[in-house]
N, C-alpha and C positions, 0 to 999 in steps of 0.2 A: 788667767783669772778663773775664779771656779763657778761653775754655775749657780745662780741663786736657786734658793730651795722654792717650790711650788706654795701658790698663798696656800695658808689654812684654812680648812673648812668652820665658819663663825660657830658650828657648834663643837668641835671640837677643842682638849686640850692645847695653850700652847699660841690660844686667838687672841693674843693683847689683852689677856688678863688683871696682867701687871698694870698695864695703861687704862685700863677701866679702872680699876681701885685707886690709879694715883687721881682722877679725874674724878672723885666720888667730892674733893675739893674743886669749886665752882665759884663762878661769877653769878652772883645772886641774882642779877639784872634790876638792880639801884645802886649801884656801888661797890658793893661791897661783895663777902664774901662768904659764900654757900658750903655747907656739909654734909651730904647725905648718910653720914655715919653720924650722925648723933647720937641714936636711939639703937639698943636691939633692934625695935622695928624697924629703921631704916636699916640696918643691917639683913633684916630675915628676907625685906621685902629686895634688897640689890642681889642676895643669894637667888633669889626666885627668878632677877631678872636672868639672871644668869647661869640658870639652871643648865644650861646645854652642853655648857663649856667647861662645868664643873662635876658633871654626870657621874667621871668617873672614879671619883674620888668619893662623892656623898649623893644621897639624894636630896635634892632641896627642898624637895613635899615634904617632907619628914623634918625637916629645919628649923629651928626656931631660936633667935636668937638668945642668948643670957648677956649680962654685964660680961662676964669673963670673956665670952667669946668678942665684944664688941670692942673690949680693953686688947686682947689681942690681934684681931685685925686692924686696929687702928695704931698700934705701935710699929706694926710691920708696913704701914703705909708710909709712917714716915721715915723706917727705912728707906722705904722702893724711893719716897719724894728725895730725900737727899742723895741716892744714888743716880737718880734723874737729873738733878744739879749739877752732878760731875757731869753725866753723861752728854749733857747738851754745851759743855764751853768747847771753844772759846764765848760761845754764845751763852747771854743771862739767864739765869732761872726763873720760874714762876714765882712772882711777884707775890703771889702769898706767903710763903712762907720764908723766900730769901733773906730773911734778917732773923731765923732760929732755925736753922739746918740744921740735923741732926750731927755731931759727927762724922766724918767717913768711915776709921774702923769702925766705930760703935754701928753704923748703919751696918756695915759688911757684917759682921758677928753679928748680928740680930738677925739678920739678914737666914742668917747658915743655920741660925738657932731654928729658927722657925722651921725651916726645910727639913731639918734631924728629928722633926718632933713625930713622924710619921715616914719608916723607910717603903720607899716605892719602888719597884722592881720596873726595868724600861719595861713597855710592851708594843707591840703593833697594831695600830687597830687600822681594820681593812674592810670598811662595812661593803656587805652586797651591794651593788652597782656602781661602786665610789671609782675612778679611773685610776688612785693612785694610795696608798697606803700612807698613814701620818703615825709618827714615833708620839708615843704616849708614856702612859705610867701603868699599873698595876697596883691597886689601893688595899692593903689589906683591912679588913670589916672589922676587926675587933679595936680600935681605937676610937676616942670617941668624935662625932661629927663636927664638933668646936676645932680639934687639932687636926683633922684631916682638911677643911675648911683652910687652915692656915697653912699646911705646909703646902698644900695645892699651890694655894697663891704663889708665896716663898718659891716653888720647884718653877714654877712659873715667869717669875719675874727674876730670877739667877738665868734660864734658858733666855729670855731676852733682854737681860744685859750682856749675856755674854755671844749673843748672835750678831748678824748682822742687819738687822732691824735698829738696832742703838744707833747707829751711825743717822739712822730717817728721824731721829728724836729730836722734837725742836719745842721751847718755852713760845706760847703765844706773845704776841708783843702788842696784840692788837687793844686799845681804849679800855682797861677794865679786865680786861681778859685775864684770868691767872691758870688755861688751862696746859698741861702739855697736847702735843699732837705728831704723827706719823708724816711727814714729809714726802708724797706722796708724788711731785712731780718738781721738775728743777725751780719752777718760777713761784710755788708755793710761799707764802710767806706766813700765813694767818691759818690758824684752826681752822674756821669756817669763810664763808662769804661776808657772813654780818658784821666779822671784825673787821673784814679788810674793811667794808662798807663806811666804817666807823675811824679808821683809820685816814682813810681820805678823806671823809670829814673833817678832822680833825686837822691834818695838813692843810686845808684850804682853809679854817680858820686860822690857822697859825701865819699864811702868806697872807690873806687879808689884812691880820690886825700888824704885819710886819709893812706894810705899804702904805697906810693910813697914819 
């Protein structure tokens, strides 16, 4: 078996990228179900959060969203969502969206499209005092920050479908929950604490009102 690759550094390319944008779809906490891509500005301000991780590709000070750019990271989310649909069976998908899933090829090919819209040359990046060097990209400047933006994501979330991270990808299952999450130890079941919380909740009403 071959060694697992070393975690990534949260600011660099390559850190669950993918899985932060698929996760930009939420559990609103009443019910129902959250989007923080609505808006350009929900857009400019998720770039900002994430300025670290996308450093190399754009500047995110300089960012600002348009309709276009918001219309295309949101088509390529529901690529990466319905690639995440495959990726998590035999186990269910996120209950948001499991009843209009994109396609698979249509997902795949959007998928590629996006990635092709800005070619990125691999590169190494090795910053002073870092113990270990992380495989990146090289962004060239003249394209504009909306398509670079995207195909980051894109180069992104193809590296971790096609890694060994995919196999940790698990659909929340917990009360409401419609997030995906990283499987992060064997006994893992729930995104957070709170679903589990919410989960045995729920069980113990369900054995109460089955006894009564």
């Amino acid at each position: 078996m071959s060694p697992s690759p070393p975690p990534t550094d949260p600011e660099e390319p390559g850190s669950r990228l993918a899985l932060a944008l698929a996760v930009t779809i939420r559990h609103d906490g009443h019910g129902g179900v959250a989007d923080d891509l609505r808006t350009p500005d929900g857009l400019t301000a998720w770039v900002t959060e994430h300025a670290g991780a996308l450093r190399h590709a754009l500047d995110a000070r300089e960012f600002i969203a348009d309709g276009a750019a918001l219309s295309a990271v949101r088509a390529l989310r529901e690529a990466v969502r319905a690639l995440f649909a495959r990726a998590v069976r035999p186990g269910p998908p996120s209950r948001a969206d499991a009843h209009r899933l994109l396609p698979e090829p249509e997902a795949v090919a959007r998928l590629n499209a996006a990635a092709a819209l800005v070619p990125a040359a691999p590169a190494l990046h090795w910053p002073p005092g870092a113990a270990a060097p992380t495989a990146g990209a090289a962004w060239p400047p003249g394209p504009p920050a909306a398509d670079r933006l995207t195909a980051a994501l894109a180069h992104d979330a193809i590296a971790f479908l096609a890694g060994p991270d995919r196999a940790r990808l698990r659909a929340c299952q917990g009360p409401r929950c419609v997030r995906y999450f990283m499987k992060d130890h064997p006994r893992q079941e729930w995104c957070k604490p709170s679903c589990g919380n919410r989960a045995r909740v729920a069980r113990h009403h369900r054995r109460h009102r089955a006894e009564s």
